[in-house]
PyMOL CGO cylinders between C-alpha atoms (Angstrom):
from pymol import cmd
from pymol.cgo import CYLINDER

trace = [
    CYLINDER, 0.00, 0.00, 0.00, 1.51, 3.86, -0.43, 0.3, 1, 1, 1, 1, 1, 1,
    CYLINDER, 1.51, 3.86, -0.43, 2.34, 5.93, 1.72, 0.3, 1, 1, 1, 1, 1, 1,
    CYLINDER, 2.34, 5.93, 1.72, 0.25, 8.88, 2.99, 0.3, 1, 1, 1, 1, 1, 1,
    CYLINDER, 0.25, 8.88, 2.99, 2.10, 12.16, 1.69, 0.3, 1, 1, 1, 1, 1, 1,
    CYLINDER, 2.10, 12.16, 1.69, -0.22, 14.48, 2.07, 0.3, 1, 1, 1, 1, 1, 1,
    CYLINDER, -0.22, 14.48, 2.07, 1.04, 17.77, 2.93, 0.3, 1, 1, 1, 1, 1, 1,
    CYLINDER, 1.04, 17.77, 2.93, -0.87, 20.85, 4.20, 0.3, 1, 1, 1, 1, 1, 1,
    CYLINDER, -0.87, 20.85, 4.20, -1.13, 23.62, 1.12, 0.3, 1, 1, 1, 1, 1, 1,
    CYLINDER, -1.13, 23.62, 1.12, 1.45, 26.53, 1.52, 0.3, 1, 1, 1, 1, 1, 1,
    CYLINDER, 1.45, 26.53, 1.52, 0.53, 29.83, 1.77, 0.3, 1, 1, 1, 1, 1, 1,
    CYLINDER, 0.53, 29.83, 1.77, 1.88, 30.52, -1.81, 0.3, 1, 1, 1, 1, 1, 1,
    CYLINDER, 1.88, 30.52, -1.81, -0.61, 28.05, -2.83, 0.3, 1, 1, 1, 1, 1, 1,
    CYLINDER, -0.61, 28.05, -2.83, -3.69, 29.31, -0.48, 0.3, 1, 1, 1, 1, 1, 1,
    CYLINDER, -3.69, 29.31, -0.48, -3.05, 32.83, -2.41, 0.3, 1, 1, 1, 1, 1, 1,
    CYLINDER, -3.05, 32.83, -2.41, -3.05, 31.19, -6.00, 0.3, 1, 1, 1, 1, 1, 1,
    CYLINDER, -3.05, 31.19, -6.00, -6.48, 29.73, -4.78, 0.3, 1, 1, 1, 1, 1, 1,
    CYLINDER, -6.48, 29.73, -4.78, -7.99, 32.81, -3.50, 0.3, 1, 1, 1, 1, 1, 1,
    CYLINDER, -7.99, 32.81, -3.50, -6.55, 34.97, -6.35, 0.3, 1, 1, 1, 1, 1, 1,
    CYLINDER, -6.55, 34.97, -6.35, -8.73, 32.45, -8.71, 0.3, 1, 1, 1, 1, 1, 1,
    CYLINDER, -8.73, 32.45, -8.71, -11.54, 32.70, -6.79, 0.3, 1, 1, 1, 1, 1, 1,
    CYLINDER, -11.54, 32.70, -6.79, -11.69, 36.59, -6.75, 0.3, 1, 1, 1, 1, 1, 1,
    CYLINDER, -11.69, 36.59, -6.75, -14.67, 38.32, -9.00, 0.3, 1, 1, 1, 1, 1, 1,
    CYLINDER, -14.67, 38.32, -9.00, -15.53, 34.99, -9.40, 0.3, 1, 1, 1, 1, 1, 1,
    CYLINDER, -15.53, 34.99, -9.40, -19.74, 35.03, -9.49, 0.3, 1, 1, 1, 1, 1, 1,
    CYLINDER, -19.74, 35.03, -9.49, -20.80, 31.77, -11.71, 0.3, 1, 1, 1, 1, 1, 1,
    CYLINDER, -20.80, 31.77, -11.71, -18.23, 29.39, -12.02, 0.3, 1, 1, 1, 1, 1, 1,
    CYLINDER, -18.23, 29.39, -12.02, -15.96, 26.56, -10.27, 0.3, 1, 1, 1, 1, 1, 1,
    CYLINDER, -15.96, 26.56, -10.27, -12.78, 26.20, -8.87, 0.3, 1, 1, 1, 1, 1, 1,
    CYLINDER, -12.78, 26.20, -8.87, -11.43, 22.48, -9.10, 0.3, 1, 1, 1, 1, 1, 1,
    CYLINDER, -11.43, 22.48, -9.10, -8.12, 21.74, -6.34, 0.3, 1, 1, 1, 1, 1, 1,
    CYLINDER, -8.12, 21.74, -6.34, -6.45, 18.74, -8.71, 0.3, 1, 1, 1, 1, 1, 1,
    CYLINDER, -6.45, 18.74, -8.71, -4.40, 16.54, -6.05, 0.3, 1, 1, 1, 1, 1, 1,
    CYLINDER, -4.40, 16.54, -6.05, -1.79, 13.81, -6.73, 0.3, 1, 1, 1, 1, 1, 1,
    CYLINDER, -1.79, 13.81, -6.73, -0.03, 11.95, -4.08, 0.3, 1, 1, 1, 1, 1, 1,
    CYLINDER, -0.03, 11.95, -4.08, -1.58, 14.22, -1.67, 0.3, 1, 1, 1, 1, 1, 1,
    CYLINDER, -1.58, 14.22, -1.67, -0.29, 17.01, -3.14, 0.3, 1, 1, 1, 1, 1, 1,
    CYLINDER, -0.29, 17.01, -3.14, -2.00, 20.35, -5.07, 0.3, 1, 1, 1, 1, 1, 1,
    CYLINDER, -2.00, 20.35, -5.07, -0.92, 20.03, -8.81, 0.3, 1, 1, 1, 1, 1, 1,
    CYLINDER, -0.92, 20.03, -8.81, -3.39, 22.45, -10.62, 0.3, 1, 1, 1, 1, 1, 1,
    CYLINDER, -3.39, 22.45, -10.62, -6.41, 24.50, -10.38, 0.3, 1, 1, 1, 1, 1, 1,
    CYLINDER, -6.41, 24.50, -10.38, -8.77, 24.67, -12.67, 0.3, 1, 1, 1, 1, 1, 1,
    CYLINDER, -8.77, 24.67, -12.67, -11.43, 27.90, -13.11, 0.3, 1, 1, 1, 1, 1, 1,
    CYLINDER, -11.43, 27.90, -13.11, -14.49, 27.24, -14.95, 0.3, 1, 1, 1, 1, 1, 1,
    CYLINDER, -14.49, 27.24, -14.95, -16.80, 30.67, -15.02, 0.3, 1, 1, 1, 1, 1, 1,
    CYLINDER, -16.80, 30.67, -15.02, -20.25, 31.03, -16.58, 0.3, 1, 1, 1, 1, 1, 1,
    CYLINDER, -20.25, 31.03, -16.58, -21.51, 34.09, -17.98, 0.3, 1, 1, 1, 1, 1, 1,
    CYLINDER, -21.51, 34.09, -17.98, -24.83, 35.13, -17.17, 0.3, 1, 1, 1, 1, 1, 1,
    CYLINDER, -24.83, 35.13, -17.17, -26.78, 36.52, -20.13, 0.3, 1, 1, 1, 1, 1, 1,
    CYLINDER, -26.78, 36.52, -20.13, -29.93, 38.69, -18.66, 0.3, 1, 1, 1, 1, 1, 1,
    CYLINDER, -29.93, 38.69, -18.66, -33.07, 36.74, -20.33, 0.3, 1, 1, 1, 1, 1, 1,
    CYLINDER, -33.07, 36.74, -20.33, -34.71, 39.47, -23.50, 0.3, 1, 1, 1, 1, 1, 1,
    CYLINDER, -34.71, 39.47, -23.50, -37.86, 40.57, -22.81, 0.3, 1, 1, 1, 1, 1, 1,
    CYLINDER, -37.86, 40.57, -22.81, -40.27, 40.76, -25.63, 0.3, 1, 1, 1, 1, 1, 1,
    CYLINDER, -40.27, 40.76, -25.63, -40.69, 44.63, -26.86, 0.3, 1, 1, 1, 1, 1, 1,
    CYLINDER, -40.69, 44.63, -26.86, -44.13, 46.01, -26.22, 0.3, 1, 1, 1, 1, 1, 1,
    CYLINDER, -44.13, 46.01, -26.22, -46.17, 47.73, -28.61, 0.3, 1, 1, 1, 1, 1, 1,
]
cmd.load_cgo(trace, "trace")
């Protein structure tokens, strides 16, 4: 069986994640780990498109 190397995320890295998730409003964020360690983060956003409302007349 492996060994456990899971390793508590650095402040370097708890910055990169909070930078990514800044103006964020729709959307994920998506922590990739590999052998207990952060490798990548991935930011999907959505934009919102107001729904058209029919003109009147």
């Amino acid at each position: 069986m492996s060994e456990n190397k899971n390793q508590p995320l650095s402040e370097e890295q708890i910055r990169l994640i909070q930078k990514q998730a800044e103006g964020l409003q729709y959307g994920t964020l998506n922590l990739v780990f590999q052998d207990g360690l952060l490798i990548q983060i991935d930011r999907n956003e959505k934009l919102r498109i107001p729904a058209r409302r029919p003109a009147e007349g």
